[in-house]
C-alpha positions as CSV (number, residue, x, y, z in Angstrom):
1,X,104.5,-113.8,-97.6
2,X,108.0,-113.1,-98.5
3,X,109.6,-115.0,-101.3
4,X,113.2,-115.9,-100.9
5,X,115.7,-118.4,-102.6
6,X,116.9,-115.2,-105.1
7,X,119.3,-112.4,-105.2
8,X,116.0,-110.5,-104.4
9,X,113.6,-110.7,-101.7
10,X,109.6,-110.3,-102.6
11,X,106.7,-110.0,-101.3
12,X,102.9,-109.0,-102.1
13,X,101.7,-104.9,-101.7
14,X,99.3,-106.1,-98.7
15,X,102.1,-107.5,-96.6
16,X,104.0,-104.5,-96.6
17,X,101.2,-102.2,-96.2
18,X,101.9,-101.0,-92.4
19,X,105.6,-100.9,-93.4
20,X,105.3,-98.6,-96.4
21,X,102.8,-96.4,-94.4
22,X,104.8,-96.3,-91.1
23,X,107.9,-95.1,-93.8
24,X,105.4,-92.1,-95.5
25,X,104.5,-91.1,-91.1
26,X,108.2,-91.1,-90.3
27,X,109.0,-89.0,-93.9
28,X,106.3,-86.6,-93.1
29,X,107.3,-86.6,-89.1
30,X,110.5,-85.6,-90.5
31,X,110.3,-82.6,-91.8
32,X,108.7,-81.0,-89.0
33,X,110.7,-79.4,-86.5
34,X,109.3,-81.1,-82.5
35,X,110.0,-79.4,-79.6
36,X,113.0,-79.7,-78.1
37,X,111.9,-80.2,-74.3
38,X,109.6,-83.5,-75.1
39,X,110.4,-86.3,-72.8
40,X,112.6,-88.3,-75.1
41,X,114.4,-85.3,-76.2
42,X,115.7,-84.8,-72.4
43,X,116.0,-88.4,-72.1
44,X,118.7,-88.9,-75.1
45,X,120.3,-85.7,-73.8
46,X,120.5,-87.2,-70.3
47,X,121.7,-90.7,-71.9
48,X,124.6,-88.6,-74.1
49,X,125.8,-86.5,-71.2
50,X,126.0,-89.9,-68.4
51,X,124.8,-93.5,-69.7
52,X,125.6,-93.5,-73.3
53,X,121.9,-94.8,-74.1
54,X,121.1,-97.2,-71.1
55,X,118.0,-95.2,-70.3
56,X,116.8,-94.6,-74.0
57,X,117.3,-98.4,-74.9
58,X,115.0,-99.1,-71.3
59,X,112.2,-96.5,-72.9
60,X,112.8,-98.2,-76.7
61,X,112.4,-101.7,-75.4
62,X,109.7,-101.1,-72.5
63,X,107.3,-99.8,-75.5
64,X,108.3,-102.4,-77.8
65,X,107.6,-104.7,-75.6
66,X,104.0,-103.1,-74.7
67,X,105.1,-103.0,-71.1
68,X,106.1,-106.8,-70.2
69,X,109.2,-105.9,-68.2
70,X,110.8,-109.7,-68.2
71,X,110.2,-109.5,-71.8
72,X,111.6,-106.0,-72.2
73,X,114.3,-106.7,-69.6
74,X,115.5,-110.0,-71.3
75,X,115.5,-108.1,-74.8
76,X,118.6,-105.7,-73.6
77,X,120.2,-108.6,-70.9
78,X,119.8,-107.2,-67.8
79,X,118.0,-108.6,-64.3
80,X,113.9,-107.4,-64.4
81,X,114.8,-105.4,-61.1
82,X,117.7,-103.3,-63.0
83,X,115.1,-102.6,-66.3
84,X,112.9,-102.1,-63.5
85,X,115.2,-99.3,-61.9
86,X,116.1,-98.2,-65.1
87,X,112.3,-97.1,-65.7
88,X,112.3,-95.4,-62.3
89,X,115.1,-93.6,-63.2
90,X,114.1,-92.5,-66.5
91,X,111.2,-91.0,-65.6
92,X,112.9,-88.8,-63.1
93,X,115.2,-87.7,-65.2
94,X,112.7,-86.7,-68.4
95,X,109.0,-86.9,-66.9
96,X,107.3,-88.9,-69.3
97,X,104.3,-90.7,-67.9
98,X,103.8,-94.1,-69.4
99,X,100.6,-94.6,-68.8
100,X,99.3,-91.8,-70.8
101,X,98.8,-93.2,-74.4
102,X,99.7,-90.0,-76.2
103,X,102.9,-89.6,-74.4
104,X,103.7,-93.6,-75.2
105,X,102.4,-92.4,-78.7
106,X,104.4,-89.4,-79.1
107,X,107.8,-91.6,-77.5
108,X,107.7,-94.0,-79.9
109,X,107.4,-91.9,-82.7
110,X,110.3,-89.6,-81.6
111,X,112.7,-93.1,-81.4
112,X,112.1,-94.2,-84.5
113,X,112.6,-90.8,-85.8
114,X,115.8,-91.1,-83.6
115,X,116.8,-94.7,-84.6
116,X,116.6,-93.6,-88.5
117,X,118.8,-90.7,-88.2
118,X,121.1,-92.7,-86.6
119,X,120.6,-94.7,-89.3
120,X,121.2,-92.3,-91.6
121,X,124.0,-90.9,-89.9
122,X,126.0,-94.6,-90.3
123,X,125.2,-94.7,-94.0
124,X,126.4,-90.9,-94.3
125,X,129.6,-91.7,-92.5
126,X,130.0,-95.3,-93.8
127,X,129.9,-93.4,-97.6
């Protein structure tokens, strides 16, 4: 339970347990180098060469939202039948095959990876 009313926000170790350990994955994920022909690698490149991150924001919310497009589709705004075209579309473009669970796995790994170094990226620029 998180404690608020202070400068400082608290909360007790076994609250933050899956946050802390999903931060020491992502630190150790870091360092190694992936390869640069996975599925969300050719997705982003797609995305930053014609959609400025339509299709990677469709793959970030349909696995966030374990695969309920109206809930998926009313997280980024758009109609179910355009997230729904928008799936089509990514998976022409990079291949991924979302109903095998280490390619959902391995996807969702690689955004947050992706979503941090964007992070950092702000923070470096911002500085």
């Amino acid at each position: 339970m998180l404690f608020s009313g202070s400068p400082r926000a608290s909360a007790r170790l076994d609250e933050l347990a899956e946050a802390v350990a999903m931060l020491q994955v992502l630190d150790a994920l870091g360092e190694l180098a992936l390869p640069p022909d996975t599925p969300v690698a050719r997705l982003a490149a797609y995305d930053a060469r014609h959609r400025g991150g339509a299709l990677v924001a469709t793959l970030r919310a349909y696995l966030d939202h374990f695969g309920d497009v109206p809930a998926a589709s009313r997280s980024l705004n758009v109609h179910a039948n355009t997230f729904r075209y928008r799936l089509r579309r990514l998976r022409e473009v990079c291949g991924i095959d979302l109903d095998a669970p280490d390619a959902r796995l391995l996807a969702q790994l690689q955004l947050r990876l992706m979503s941090r170094e964007a992070d950092g990226d702000l923070e470096a620029g911002g500085s």
